[in-house]
C-alpha positions in Angstrom: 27.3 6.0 8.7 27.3 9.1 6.5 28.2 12.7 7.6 27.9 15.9 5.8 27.8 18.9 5.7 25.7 22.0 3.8 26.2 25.0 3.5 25.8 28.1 1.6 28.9 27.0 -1.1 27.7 23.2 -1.5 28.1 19.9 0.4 30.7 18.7 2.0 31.0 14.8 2.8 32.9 14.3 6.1 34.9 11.0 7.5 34.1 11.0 10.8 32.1 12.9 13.3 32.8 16.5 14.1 33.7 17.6 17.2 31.4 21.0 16.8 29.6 23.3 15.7 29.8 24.7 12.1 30.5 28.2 11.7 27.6 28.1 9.2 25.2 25.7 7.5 24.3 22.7 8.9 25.5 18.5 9.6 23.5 16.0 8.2 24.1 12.5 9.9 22.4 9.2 8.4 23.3 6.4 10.0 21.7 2.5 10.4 20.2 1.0 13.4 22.5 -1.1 13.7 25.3 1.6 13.3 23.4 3.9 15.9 23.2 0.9 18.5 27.1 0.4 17.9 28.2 3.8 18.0 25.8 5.7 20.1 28.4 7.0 22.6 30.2 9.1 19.7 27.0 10.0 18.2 25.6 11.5 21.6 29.0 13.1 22.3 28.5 14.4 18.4 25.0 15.7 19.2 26.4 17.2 22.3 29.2 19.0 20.7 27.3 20.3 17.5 23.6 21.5 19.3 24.4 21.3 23.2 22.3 18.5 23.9 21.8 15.0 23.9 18.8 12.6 22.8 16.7 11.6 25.5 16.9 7.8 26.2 13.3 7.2 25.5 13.8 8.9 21.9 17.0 7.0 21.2 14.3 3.7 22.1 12.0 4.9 19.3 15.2 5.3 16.8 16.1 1.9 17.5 12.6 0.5 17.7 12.3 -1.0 13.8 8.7 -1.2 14.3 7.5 1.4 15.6 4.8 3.5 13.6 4.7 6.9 12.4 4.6 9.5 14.8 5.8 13.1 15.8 7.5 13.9 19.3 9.4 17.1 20.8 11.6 18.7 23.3 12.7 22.4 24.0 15.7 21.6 22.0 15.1 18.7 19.2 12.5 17.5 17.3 11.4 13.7 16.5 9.6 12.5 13.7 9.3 8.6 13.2 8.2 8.0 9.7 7.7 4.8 8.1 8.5 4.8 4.6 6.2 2.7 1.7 8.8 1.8 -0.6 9.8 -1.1 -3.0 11.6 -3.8 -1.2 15.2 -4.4 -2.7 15.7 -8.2 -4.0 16.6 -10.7 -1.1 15.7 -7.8 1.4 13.6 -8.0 4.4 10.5 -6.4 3.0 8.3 -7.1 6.3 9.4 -3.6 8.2 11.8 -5.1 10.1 15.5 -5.3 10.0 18.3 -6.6 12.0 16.2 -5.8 15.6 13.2 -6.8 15.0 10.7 -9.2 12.7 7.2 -9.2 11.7 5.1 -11.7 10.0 5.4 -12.1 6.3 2.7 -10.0 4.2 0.8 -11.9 1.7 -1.1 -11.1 -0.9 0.2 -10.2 -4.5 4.0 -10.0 -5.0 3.7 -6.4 -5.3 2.1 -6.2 -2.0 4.7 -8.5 0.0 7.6 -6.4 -2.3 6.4 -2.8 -0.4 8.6 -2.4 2.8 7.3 -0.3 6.1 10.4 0.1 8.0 10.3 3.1 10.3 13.0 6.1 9.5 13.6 8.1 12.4 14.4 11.8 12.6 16.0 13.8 15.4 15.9 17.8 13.7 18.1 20.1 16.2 18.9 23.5 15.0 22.4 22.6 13.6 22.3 19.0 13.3 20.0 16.6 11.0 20.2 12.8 12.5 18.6 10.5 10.4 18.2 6.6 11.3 17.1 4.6 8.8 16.9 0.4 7.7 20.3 -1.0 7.0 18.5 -1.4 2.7 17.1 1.6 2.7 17.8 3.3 -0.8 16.2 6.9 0.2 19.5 7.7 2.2 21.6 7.0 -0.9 19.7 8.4 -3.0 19.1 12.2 -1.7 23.1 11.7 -1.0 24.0 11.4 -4.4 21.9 14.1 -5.3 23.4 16.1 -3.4 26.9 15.3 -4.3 25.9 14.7 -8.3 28.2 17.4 -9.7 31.1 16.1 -8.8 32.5 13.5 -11.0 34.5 11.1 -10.0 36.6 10.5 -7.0 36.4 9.2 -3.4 32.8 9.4 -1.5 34.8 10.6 1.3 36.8 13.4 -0.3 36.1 16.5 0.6 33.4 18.2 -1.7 32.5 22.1 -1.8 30.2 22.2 -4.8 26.5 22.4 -4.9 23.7 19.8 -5.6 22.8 20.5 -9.5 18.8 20.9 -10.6 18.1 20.9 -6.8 17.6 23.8 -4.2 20.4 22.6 -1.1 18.4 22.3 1.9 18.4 25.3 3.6 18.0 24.3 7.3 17.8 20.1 8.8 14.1 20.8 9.2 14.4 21.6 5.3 16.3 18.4 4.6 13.9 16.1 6.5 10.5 17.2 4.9 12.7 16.6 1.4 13.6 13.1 2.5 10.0 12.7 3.7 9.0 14.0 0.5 11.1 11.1 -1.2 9.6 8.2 0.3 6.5 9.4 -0.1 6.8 9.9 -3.7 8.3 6.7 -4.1 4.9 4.8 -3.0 3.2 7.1 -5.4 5.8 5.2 -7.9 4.6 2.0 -7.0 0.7 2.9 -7.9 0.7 1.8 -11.4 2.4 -1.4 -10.3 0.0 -2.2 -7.8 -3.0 -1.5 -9.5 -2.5 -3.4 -12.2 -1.6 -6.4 -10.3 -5.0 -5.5 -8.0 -6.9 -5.5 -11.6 -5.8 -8.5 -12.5 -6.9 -10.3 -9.8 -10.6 -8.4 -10.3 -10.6 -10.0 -13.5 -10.1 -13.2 -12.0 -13.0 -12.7 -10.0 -15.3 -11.6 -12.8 -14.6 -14.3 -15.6 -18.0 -15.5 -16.4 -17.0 -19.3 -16.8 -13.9 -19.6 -14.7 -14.2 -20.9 -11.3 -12.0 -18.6 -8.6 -10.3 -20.9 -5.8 -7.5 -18.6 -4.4 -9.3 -16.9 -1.6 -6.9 -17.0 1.1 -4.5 -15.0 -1.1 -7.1 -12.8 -2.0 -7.8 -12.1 2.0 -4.2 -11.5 2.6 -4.5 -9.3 -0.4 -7.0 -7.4 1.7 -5.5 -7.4 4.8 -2.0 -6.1 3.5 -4.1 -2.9 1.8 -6.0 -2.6 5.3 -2.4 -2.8 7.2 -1.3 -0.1 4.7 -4.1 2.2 5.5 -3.4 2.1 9.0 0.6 2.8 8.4 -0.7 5.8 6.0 -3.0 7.2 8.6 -0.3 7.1 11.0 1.9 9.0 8.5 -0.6 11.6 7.9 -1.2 12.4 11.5 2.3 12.7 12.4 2.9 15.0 9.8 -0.3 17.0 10.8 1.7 17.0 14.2 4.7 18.4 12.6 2.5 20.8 11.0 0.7 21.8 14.1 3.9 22.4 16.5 5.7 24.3 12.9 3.1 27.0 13.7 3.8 27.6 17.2 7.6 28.7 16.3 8.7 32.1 16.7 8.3 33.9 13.6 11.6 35.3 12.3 12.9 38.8 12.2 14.7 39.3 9.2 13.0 38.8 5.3 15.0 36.0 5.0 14.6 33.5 7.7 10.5 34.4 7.3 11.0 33.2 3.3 12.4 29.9 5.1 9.9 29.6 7.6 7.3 30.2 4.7 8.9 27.5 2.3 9.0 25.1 5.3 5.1 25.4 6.0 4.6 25.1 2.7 6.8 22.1 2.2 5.0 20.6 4.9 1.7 20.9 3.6 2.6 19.4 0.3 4.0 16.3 1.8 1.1 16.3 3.6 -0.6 16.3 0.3 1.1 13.9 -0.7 0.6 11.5 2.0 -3.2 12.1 2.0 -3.0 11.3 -1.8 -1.2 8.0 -1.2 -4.2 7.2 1.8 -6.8 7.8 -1.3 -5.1 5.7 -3.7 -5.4 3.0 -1.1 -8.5 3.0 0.5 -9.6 3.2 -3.3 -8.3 -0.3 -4.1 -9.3 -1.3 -1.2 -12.8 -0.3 -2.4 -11.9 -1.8 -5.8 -11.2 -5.5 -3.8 -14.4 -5.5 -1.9 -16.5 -4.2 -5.0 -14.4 -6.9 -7.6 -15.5 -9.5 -4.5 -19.0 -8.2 -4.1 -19.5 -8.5 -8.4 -18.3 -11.8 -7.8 -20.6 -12.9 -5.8 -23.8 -11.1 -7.5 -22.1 -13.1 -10.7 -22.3 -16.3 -9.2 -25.4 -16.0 -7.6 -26.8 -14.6 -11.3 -25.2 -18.2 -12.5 -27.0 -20.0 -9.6 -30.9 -18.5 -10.5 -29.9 -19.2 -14.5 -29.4 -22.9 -13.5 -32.4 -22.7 -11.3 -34.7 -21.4 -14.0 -33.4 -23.4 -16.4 -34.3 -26.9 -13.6 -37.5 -25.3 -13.4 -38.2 -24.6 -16.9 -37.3 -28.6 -17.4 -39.3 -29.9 -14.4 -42.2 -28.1 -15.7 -41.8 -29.9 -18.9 -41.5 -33.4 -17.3 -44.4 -33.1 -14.6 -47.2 -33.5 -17.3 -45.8 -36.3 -18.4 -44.8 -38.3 -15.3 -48.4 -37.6 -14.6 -49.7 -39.3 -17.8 -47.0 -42.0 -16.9 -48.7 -42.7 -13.7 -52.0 -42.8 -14.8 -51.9 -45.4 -16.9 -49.4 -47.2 -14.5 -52.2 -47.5 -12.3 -54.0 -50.6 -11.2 -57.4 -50.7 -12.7 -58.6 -53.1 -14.9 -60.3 -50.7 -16.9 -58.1 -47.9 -18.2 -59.0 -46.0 -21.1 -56.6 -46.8 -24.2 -54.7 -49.5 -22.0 -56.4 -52.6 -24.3 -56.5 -50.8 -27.4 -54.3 -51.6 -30.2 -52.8 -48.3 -30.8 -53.3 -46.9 -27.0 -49.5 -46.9 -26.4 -49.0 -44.3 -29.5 -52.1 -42.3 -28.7 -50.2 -41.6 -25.2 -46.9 -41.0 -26.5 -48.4 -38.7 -28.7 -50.1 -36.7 -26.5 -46.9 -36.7 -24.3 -44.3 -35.5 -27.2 -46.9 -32.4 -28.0 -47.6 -31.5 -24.4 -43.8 -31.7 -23.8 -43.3 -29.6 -27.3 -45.3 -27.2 -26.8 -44.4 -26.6 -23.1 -40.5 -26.0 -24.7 -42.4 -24.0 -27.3 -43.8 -21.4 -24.6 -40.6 -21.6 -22.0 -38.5 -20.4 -25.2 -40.6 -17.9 -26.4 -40.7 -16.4 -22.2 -36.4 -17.4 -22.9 -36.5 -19.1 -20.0 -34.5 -22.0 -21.8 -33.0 -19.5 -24.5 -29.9 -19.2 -22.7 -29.4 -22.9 -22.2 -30.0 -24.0 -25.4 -27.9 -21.2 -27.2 -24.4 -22.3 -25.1 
């Protein structure tokens, strides 16, 4: 568990819960699952002493739920956004959404595919107080924390700190801080787009070699199913932030110049991670487009294969039919067969068989019916 607090002069990284309210600024708590579960007595008494009021037991379910999809939820006091985050999987993690309370079934598919991880983060937003609960790997936390405490160099993490955050706006309010950390996981899927599409292209070009012969279909369904799973988790996304967005607009509108500028920057915030979000449903939905198009040109290419070998059986039939039928004739049974007791009968009919057969080739190549064949 990580405390801080932001202010006006900087950030200042805390050792334990406070026991209340700052006198200005705001505390930012991140914290595990795992450490919420443990220590959710002192975190409610925290909540308690810094805003007045204590999560609901249904809310501290959701927090603890690891998976749980994306969605918005509010009191008259807090406000409770569960987001799951698309981000690269660390090495040796669990990269399934799930963490120490809960499992899911492996994704398959290409390794970048069962590499993206859709934990849920959850976040309660009081007026004072930020409480963030995220996966016990997940690298968004650390991150916007060391952002935030960049300029100083050196030292203990849990020093006291009163400098600010260098080329980076501090936060102005917890509602501030979680559409930046929302902002942050949602750019780091948009990372993950060049990595993913070229792995996806590769396995179009699998599909679409003329001569090769393409035998990994299960993975390619599980390639399908992870990008139709991932469609579904950014749809959630988008609609709880369109939910955020939605109950944003119903909040008083501020009194003094400043506290509209913030209400301003957060709608505005808002509807660029919403932006975001909707880009990152795009990106999927197009390769999932890309799959079913690579698979459909496969198809029509092996089907284009099939009628080339068909025409090509044809074009050969045709050739032998006149001849089998000038072999039967004079395999028949009669005792009098023209050419059958004549000395040179046999090379009058093998004659007549080798220009029928010639100039049948002659005519299927010139319609390049057997063009193809014969050129390989």
């Amino acid at each position: 568990m990580r405390i801080f607090h932001l202010h006006s002069g900087g950030v200042q990284e805390l050792g334990a819960l406070p026991t209340q309210a700052p006198a200005q600024g705001f505390v930012w708590i991140a914290c595990t699952r795992t450490a919420l579960q443990a220590q959710l007595p002192a975190v409610q008494n925290a909540l308690q002493a810094l805003a007045g009021v204590q999560l609901v037991d249904l809310h501290v379910s959701d927090l603890l739920n690891a998976q749980l999809p994306s969605h918005y939820d509010y009191t008259s006091q807090y406000d409770l956004l569960v987001f799951r985050r698309l981000a690269s999987a660390a090495p040796g993690s669990d990269a399934t959404g799930a963490d120490t309370n809960g499992s899911a079934p492996a994704r398959g598919g290409p390794p970048v595919l069962r590499r993206i991880d859709t934990s849920p983060v959850g976040f309660a937003v009081f007026d004072q107080v930020l409480l963030t609960v995220h996966p016990s790997d997940c690298a968004v936390r650390e991150a916007y924390a060391a952002r935030l405490l960049a300029a100083i160099p050196g030292g203990d993490a849990r020093e006291s700190r009163n400098h600010p955050a260098p080329s980076t706006r501090q936060p102005a309010s917890p509602a501030d801080l979680m559409l930046r950390l929302v902002n942050l996981m949602v750019d780091g899927y948009l990372d993950l787009r060049r990595t993913l599409t070229r792995q996806l292209d590769h396995w179009q070009s699998e599909l679409l070699k003329p001569r090769a012969r393409f035998v990994n279909w299960s993975a390619l369904l599980d390639a399908r199913l992870s990008l139709h799973q991932l469609d579904e988790i950014c749809e959630d996304q988008r609609s709880a932030v369109q939910d955020w967005i939605d109950a944003l607009a119903t909040w008083p509108v501020p009194a003094t110049a400043a506290g509209l500028r913030e209400h301003d920057l957060l709608q505005v915030r808002s509807r660029d991670v919403l932006e975001h979000i909707e880009r990152v449903v795009h990106h999927v939905r197009r390769l999932e487009q890309s799959t079913e198009t690579a698979v459909q040109m496969h198809f029509s290419v092996q089907s284009h294969r099939t009628n080339d070998i068909m025409r090509t059986l044809t074009a050969l039939t045709a050739v032998f039919l006149p001849l089998n039928l000038i072999a039967g004739i004079f395999g028949m049974n009669f005792e009098f067969v023209p050419l059958v007791h004549q000395q040179n009968g046999f090379w009058w009919a093998m004659g007549a068989m080798a220009a029928i057969a010639l100039a049948l080739l002659a005519l299927f190549w010139r319609k390049r019916y057997l063009a193809r064949t014969l050129g390989r």
